[in-house]
N, C-alpha and C positions, 0 to 999 in steps of 0.2 A: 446614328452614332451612339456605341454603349456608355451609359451613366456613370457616374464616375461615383460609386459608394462609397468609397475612402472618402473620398471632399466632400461628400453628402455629411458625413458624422464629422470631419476632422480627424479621424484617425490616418496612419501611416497605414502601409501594405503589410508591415508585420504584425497588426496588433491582435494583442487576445481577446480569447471572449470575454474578458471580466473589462478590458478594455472598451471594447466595443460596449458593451452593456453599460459602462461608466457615462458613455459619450453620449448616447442614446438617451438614460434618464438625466443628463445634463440640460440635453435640450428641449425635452418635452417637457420638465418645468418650465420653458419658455412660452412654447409652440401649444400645449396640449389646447384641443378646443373650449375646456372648461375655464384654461389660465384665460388664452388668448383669444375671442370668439371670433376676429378677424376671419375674413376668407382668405384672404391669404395667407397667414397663420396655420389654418386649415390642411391648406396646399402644401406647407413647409412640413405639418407633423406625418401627414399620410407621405412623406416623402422621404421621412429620416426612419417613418416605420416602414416601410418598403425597405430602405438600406441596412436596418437592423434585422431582418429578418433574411435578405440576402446573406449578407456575412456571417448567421449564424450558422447560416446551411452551410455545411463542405461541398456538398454538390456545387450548388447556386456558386458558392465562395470559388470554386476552381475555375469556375466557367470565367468569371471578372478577371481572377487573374490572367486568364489568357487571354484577354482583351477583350471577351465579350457580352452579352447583356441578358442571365436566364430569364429577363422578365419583358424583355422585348417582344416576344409573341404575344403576349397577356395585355401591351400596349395595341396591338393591331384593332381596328374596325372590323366592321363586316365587309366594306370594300377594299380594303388594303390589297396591295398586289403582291404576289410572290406566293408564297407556299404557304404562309404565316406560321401556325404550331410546328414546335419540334416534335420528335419521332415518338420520345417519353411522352407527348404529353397527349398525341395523336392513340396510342397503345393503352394510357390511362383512362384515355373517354371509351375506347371502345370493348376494353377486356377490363371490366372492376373498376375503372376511375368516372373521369369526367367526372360530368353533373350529379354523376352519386351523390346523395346527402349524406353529410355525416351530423353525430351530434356537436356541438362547438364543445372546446375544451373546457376543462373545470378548470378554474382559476384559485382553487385551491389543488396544489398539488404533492406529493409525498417527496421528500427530501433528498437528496443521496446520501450517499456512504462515505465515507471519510475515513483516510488511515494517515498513522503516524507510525515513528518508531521511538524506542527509547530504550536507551543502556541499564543495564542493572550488574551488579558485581557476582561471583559465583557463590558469595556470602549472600548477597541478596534473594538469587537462586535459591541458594538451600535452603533458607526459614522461610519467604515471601515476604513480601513488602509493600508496602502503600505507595506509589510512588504517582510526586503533580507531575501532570505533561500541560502543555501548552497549544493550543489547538487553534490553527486560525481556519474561519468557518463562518456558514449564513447562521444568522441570530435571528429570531423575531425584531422589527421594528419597534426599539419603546415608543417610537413616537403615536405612531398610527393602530399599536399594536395585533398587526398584521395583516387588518385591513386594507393596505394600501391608499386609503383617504382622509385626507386631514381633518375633517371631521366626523371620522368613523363611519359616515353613512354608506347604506350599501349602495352597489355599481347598479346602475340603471343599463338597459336595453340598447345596444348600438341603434344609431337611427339609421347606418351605411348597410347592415347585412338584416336587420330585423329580428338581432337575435340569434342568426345561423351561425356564424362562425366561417363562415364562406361568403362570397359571392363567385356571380357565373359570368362567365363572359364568352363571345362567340369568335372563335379563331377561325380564319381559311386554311386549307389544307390541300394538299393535292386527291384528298378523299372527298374535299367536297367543306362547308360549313360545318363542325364541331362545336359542343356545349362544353365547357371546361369548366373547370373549379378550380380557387384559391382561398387562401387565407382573409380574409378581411384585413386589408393593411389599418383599418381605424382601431378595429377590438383584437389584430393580433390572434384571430381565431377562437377568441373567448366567446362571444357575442352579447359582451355586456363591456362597458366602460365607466370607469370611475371620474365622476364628473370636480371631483377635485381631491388631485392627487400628495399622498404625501412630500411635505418639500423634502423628507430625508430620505427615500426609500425610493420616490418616484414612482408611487403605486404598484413596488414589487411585492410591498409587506415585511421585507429581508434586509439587511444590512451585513457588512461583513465585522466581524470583528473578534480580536484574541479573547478565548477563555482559559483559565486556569481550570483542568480537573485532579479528580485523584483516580488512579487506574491500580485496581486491585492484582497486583502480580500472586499468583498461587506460588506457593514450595514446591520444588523440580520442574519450573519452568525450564526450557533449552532456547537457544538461538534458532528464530525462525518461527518459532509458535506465536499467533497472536491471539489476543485477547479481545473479545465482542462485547462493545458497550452499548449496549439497545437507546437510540435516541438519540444519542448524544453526536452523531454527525449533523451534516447542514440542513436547516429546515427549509423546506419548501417553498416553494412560490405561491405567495398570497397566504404565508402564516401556517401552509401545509406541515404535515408532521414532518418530524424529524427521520432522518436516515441514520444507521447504527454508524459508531465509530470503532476502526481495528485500530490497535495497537500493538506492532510488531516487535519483541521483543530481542536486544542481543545482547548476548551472556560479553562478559570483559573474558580474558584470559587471569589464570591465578599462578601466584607466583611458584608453587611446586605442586601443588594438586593438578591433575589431568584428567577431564571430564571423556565416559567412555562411554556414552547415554546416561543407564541411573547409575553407573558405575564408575568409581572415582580411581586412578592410579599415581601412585606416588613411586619415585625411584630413593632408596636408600642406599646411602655409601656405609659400608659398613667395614671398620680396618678386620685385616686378616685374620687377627688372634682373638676379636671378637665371635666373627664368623665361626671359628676352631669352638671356643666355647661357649658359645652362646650368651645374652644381654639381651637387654632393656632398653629401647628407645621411645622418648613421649613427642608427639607431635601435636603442634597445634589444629586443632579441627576448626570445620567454619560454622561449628555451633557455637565456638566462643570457650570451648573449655583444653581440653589436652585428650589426646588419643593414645593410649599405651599398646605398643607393640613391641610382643614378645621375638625375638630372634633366635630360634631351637641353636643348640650347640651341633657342629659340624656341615653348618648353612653354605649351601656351594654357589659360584657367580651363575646369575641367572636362574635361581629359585624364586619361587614368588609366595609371599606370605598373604592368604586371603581371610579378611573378617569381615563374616557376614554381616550385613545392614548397616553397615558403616558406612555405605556412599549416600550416593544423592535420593529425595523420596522422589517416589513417581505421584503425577500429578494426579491430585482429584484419587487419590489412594493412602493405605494405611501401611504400605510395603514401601522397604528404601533396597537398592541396589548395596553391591557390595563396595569395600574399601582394599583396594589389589597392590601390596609395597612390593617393588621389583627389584630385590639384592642386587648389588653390584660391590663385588667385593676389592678391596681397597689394597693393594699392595706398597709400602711404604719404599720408597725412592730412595731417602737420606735414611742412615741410620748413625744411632749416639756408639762409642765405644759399648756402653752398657746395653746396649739394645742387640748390637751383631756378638755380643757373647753369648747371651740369653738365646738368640735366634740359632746359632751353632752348637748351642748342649743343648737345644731340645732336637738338633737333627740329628747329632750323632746317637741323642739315645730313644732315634726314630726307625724302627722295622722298614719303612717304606725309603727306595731310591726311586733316583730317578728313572725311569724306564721308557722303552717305546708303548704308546698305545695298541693293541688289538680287539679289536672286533670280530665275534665268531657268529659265522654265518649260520642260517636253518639248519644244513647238515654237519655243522662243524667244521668248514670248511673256515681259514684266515682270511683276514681284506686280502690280503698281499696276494693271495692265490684265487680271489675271487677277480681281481684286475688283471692278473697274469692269463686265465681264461677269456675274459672278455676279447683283449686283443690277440686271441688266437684266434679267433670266431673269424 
């Protein structure tokens, strides 16, 4: 009948691995052979480290869920009936596995990597900014400080693997007797154990907990670039180093600037008679000061006025993108008595009507005559 590793730890069938690992060093304060020297005790910790070590595997862990036990053949004798090893584990002793020795694991290990994200304004973008983020992550243990024993001494020799980080066990097969290899469910593949483990940490050396940093944002950052903090992600098991931390960066939207890479575009409304003679408009910039933009006289809808180095810097450079204002010329709706006089004496003593458009083709040829040909074709 397969084991039941859920009830072994007390977790549910959904639970995580920080879960799992909560439940696991819950009980081996209990159980460890160093707390509890009991033989039964014994039996209990090699029993929760057997089921901690199943659920962390996906393999092992999918097998349970479908009801059955990846560690059942590793229970078998030399006489046991049936086939005993599965086919993995018949294929690992004879091409690269089995009884192979390996070295046992370092129980100091390197950290991982850790990312976050965090918002910044297109103001913030343009100059850079220091900005705290909050980071929930493994810390060193102050208690044990990272040794994982309460009173810092080092981890002595498993007396279960002698140091290996394996033991061997002999499975049946339909090929006959096999040597196989496992983890040491006592030292967890280490081949050392700490004979008294911390009560905060549970001989991980790690803890979790929130930090406050400050994440240097450079000038012309963009949405989607992150930032590499060396160290500063989760530290490792047993005090190991730290893993770096990214920091993913997203730009806000700005209220009339439009980011075009290092290139910024603005749309300007600008009335009719201005366009006709040209002015002066000041815009606020997101340096904090005012941006003067010249508007030439006789500016048409859909011209675009370009100043150079006026958009955003590029990063890790001494070069800014341009600043692109795209006229859109304003035709007024309502007009005062005094404005539709003024607007009819400068038409009548305007050279230009209203007229149809044309277009002359490469040879001189009209639109009109150049569509009148097409649908003859």
């Amino acid at each position: 009948m397969a084991r039941d590793y859920y009830g072994i730890l007390g977790v549910d069938r959904e639970a995580t691995e920080q879960e799992i690992k909560k439940a696991y060093r819950k009980l081996a304060r209990k159980y460890h052979p160093d707390v509890n020297p009991s033989e039964e005790a014994q039996e209990r910790f090699a029993e929760i480290s057997l089921a901690q070590e199943v659920l962390l595997d996906p393999q092992k862990r999918s097998i349970v869920d479908r009801g059955g036990d990846p560690m059942e053949q590793a229970d078998m004798g030399p006489g046991a009936g049936g086939f005993g090893g599965g086919l993995g584990d018949i294929f690992e002793a004879f091409f690269g596995g089995g009884a192979a020795a390996r070295e046992p694991r370092s129980r100091v290990q390197h950290g991982n990597d850790a990312l976050l994200r965090t918002t910044v304004t297109l103001e913030e973008a343009y100059a850079g900014v220091k900005k705290e983020v909050s980071v929930d992550t493994a810390v060193v243990c102050d208690r044990c400080h990272g040794t994982g024993s309460e009173s810092e001494s080092k981890p002595v020799t498993c007396d279960n693997c002698q140091g290996m980080g394996q033991v061997q066990e002999v499975q049946q097969s339909f090929l006959g007797n096999i040597m196989t290899t496992r983890d040491c469910p006592k030292c967890r593949g280490f081949g050392e154990i700490i004979k008294d483990p911390c009560r905060q940490c549970a001989g991980d050396g790690r803890v979790r907990a929130t930090r406050d940093i400050i994440a240097n944002i450079p000038a012309g950052i963009a949405t989607g670039m992150r930032i590499r903090m060396a160290g500063q992600g989760e530290v490792g098991h047993g005090g190991g180093p730290a893993g770096d931390l990214y920091v993913e960066v997203q730009v806000e939207p700005h209220p009339y600037f439009m980011r075009d890479g290092e290139h910024l575009r603005l749309r300007l409304n600008v009335p009719m008679y201005d366009a006709a003679l040209g002015t002066e408009i000041t815009v606020p910039n997101l340096a904090g000061s005012d941006t003067l933009i010249e508007v030439p006289a006789g500016t048409q809808p859909g011209d675009t006025i370009v100043l150079p180095g006026e958009g955003m810097p590029i990063v890790r450079s001494d070069r800014s993108g341009d600043l692109i204002a795209h006229v859109q010329v304003v035709v007024p709706t309502e007009l005062s008595n005094q404005e539709r006089e003024a607007l009819e004496t400068l038409r009548d003593g305007c050279a230009d009507n209203t007229s149809v458009h044309t277009e002359e083709g490469p040879a001189g040829e009209g639109f009109f005559s150049r569509v009148r040909d097409r649908f003859r074709r």
